[in-house]
C-alpha positions in Angstrom: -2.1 11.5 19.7 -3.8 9.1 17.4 -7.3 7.5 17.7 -10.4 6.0 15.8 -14.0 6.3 16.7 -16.3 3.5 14.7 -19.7 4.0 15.5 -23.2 2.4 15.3 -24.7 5.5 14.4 -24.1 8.6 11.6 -23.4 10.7 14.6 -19.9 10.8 16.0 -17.4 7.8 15.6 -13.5 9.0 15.8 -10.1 7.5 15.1 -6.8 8.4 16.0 -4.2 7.1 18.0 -6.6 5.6 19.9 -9.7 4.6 17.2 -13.3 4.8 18.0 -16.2 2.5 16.4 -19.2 3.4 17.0 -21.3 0.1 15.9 -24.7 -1.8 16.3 -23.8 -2.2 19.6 -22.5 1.2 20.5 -18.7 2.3 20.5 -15.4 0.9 19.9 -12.2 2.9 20.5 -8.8 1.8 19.2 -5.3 2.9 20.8 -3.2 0.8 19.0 -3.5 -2.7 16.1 -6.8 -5.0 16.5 -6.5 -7.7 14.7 -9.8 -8.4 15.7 -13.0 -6.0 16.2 -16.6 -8.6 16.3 -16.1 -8.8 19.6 -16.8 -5.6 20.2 -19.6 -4.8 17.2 -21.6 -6.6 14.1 -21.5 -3.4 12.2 -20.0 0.0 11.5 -21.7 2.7 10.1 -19.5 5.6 10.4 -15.9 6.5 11.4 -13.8 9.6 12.7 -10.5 10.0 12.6 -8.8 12.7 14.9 -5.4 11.7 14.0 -2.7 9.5 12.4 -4.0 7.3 9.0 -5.6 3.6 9.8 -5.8 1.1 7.6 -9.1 -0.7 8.5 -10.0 -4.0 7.1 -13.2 -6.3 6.3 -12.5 -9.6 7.8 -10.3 -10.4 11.2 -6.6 -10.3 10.9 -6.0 -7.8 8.7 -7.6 -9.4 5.8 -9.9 -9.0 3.2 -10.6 -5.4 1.7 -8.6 -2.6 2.8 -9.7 1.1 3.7 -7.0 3.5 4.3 -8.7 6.7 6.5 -6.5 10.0 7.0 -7.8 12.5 9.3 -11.4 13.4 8.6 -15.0 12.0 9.0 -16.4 9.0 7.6 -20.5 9.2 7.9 -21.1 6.3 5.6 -19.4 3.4 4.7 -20.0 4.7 1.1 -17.6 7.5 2.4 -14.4 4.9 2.7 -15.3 3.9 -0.5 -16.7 0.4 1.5 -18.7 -2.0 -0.5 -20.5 -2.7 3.2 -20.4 -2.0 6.8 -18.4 -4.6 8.2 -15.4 -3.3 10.0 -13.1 -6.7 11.1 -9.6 -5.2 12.5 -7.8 -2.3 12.1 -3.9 -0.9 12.6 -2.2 2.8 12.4 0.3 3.2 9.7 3.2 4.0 10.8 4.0 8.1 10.7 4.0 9.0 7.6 7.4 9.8 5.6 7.6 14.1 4.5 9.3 12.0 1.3 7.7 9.3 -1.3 9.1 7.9 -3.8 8.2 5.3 -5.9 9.0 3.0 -9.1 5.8 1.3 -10.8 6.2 -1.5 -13.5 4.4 -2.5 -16.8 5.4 -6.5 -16.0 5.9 -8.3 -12.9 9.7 -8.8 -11.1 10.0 -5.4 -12.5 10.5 -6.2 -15.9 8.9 -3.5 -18.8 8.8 0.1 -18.8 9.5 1.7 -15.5 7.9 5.0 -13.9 9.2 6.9 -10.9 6.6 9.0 -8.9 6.7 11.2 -6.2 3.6 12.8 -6.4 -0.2 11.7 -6.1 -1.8 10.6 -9.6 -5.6 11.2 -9.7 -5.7 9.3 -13.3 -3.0 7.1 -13.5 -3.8 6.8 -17.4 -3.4 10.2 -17.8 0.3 9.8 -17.1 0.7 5.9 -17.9 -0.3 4.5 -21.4 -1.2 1.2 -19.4 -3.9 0.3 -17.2 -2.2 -2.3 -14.9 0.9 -2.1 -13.2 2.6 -5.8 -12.1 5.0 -5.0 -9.9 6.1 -1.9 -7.7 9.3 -0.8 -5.6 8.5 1.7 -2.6 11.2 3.2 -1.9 10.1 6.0 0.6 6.9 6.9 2.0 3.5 4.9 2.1 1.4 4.9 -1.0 -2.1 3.6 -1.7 -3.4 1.9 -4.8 -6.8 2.6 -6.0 -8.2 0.0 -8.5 -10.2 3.6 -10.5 -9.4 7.3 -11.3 -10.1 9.6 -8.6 -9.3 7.6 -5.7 -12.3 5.2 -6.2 -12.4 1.8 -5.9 -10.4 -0.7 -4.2 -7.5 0.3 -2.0 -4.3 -1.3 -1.6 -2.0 0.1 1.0 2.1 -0.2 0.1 4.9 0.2 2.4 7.9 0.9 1.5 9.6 -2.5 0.2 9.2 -4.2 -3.5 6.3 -6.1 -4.5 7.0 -8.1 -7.4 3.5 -9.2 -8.4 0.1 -7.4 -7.8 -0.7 -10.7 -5.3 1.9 -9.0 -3.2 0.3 -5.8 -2.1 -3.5 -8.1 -1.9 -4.6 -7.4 -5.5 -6.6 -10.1 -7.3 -6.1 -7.8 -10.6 -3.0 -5.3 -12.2 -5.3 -2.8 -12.4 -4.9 0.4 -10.9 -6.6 4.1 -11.9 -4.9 6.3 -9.4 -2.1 6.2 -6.8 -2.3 8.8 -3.6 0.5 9.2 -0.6 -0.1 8.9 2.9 0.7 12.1 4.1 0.1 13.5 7.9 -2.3 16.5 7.7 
């Protein structure tokens, strides 16, 4: 059973199969997609998730900047690594594969030198004498990009499928500083 919680408040706000928000204007809970949350609250201060990962976005149908929450509590929006407390839609990601596996790329349409991962990178650099990667080919699991080291920054959520150009998976920029899996905990 999956649900999120957003709440108002920094007390309890829960997401899982069904997703709670607890907001300005109270509670919000989420059983399935929402491609769109104002209706319900202005702003979100804090977020629990019971179960299942949720991809939770700024702006109304799934757009804008991307916040990928695994099971755990969220008292801040600082705490998603969110640049504000605006909470827009949301969907669960589908269950998580037990393998991951993908192939990064120095240039887009795959073109330059090639790494395969399986494994979460906490410093990309430390592995990868480049800072960007153009293009990427999932070819199990669900990754997510982080634009800085230690799972800071930005997030970029990829499925498994290829992504030719960093446009593709909602970048602006190649950069990326570290790459973690979605894994069920």
């Amino acid at each position: 059973f999956h649900h999120l919680n957003l709440n108002k408040n920094h007390s309890d706000a829960s997401m899982d199969s069904a997703g709670w928000f607890n907001s300005t204007f109270g509670s919000h809970l989420c059983f399935s997609d929402c491609p769109e949350l104002s209706s319900h609250f202005s702003r979100c201060n804090s977020i629990r998730v019971e179960g299942g990962t949720w991809v939770v976005y700024e702006r109304p149908q799934y757009t804008g900047s991307q916040y990928i929450l695994m099971r755990g509590e969220y008292p801040t929006f600082q705490s998603w690594n969110g640049f504000n407390d605006s909470i827009r839609s949301c969907r669960l990601i589908g269950y998580p594969s037990s393998r991951h596996r993908m192939r990064i790329y120095e240039r887009p349409d795959f073109g330059g030198q090639m790494m395969e991962l399986s494994e979460d990178l906490p410093s990309l650099q430390d592995r990868w004498r480049y800072r960007d990667i153009h293009s990427a080919h999932v070819q199990e699991g669900t990754w997510v990009f982080y634009e800085s080291p230690n799972y800071r920054g930005r997030q970029y959520l990829l499925e498994k499928g290829e992504f030719r150009r960093h446009s593709e998976w909602g970048a602006l920029h190649p950069v990326v500083g570290s790459i973690r899996r979605v894994v069920d905990f």
